[in-house]
C-alpha positions as CSV (number, residue, x, y, z in Angstrom):
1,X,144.6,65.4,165.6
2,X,144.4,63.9,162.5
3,X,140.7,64.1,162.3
4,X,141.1,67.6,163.4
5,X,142.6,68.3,160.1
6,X,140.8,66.1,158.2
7,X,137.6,67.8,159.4
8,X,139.4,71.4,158.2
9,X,140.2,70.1,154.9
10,X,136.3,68.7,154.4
11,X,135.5,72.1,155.7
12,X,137.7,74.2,153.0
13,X,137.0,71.8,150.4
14,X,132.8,72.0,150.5
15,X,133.9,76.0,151.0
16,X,135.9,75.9,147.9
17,X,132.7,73.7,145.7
18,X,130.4,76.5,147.1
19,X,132.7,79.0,145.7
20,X,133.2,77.4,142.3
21,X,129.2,76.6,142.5
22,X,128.3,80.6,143.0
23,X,130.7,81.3,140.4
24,X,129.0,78.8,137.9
25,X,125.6,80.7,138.7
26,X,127.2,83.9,137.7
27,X,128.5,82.6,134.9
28,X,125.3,80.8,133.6
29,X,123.1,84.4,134.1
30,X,125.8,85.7,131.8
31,X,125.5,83.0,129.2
32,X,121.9,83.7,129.5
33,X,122.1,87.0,129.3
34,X,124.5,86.6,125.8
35,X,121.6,84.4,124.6
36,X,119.1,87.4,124.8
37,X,121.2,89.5,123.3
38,X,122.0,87.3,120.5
39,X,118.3,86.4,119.7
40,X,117.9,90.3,119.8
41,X,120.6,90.8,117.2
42,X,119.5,88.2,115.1
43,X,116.1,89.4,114.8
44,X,117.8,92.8,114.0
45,X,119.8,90.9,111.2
46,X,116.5,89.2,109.8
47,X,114.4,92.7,109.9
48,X,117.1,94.6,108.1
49,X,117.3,92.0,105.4
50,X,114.0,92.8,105.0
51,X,114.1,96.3,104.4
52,X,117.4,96.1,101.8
53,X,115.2,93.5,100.0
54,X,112.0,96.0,100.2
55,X,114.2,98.5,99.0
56,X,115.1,96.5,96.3
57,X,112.0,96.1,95.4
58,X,111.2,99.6,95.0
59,X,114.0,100.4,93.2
60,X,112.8,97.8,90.6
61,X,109.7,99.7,90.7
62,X,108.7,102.6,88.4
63,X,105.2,102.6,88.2
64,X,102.5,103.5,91.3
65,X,101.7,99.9,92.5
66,X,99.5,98.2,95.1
67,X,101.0,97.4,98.1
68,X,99.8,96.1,101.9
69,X,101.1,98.1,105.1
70,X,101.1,96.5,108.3
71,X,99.2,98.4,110.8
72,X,99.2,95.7,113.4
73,X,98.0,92.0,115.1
74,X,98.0,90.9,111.5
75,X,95.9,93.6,109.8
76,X,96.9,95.3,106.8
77,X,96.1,98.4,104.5
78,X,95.6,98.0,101.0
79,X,97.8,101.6,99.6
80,X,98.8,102.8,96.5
81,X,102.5,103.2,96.9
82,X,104.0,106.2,94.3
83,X,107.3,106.2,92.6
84,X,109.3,106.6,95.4
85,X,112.2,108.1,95.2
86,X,113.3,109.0,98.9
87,X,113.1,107.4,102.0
88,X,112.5,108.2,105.9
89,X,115.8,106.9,107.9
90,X,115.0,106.7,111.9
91,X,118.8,107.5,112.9
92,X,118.2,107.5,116.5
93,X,117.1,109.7,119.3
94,X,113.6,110.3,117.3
95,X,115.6,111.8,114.4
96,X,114.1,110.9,111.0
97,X,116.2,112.1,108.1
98,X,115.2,112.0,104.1
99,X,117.7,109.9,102.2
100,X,117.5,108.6,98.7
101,X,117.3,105.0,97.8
102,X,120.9,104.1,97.4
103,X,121.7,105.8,100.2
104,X,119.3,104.2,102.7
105,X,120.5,100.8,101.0
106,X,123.9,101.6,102.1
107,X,123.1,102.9,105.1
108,X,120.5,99.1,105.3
109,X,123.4,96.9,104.4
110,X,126.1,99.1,106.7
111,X,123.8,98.5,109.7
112,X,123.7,94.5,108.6
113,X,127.4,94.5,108.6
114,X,127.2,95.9,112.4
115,X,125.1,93.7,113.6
116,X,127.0,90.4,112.2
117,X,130.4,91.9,114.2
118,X,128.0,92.1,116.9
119,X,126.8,88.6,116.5
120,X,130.6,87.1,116.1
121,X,131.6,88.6,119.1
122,X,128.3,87.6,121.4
123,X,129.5,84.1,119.9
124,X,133.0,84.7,121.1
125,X,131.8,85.4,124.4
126,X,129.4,82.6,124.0
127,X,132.3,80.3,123.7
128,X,134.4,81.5,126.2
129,X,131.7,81.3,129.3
130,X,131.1,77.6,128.4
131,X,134.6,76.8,128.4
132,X,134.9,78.4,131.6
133,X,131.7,76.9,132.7
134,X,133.1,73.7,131.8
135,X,136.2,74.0,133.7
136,X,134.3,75.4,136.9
137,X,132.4,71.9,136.5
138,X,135.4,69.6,136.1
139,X,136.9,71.6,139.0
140,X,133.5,70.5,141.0
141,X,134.2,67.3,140.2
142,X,137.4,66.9,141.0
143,X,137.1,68.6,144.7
144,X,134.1,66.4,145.2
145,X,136.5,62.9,144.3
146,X,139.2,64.0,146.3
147,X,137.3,64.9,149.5
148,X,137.1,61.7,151.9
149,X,133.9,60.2,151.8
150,X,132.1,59.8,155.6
151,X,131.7,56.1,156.5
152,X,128.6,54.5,155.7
């Protein structure tokens, strides 16, 4: 009888591990998952400091001055570049609008701000899936001490 029930309790326990184990799967496509997105947001961060410093640049500027334009796989174009006074904004949805060049600095360094609170709280979540991840494993562990160990 005994045996009986140690046999059930093997049987729950190695059920219990495979549970835990399926859940630490889940949990690691998540984290992975949150790593995409943070390298995505980061890049976002780098690019936009870019611009506000390009910007800059041209704000600085008040003469027509040589410049280089990216047109791809590392090949540039040599332009002239004009006083420039306004700028094309890409708002979404294939909308370009004009804006001036303090206004698409603002609207540069507001976008910078969102995608920092976006990168605190992918950290945030970041933090909490290994913690859970981590308890998930000591809980592995644990189950895996406590279960009787067949006889050699």
């Amino acid at each position: 009888m005994a045996s009986t029930d140690n046999s059930k309790d093997q049987v729950s326990a190695e059920q219990k591990v495979n549970e835990m184990l399926q859940q630490s799967k889940i949990l690691e496509a998540y984290m992975n998952d949150i790593l995409t997105k943070e390298s995505t947001v980061n890049r976002l961060i780098a690019e936009a400091h870019l611009a506000s410093e390009a910007i800059q640049e041209l704000s600085s500027s008040t003469n027509q001055e040589e410049s280089l334009v990216p047109i791809g796989i590392g090949i540039y174009l040599k332009v002239s570049v004009p006083t420039v006074t306004n700028l094309l904004v890409n708002v979404g949805s294939g909308v370009t609008i004009e804006k001036s060049k303090e206004n698409t600095k603002n609207y540069v360094e507001l976008r910078i701000k969102e995608f920092e609170l976006a990168s605190k709280q992918l950290q945030s979540q970041k933090e909490q899936v290994a913690i859970r991840m981590n308890q998930i494993q000591n809980e592995i562990n644990s189950e895996i001490q406590k279960s009787p160990h067949p006889p050699a």
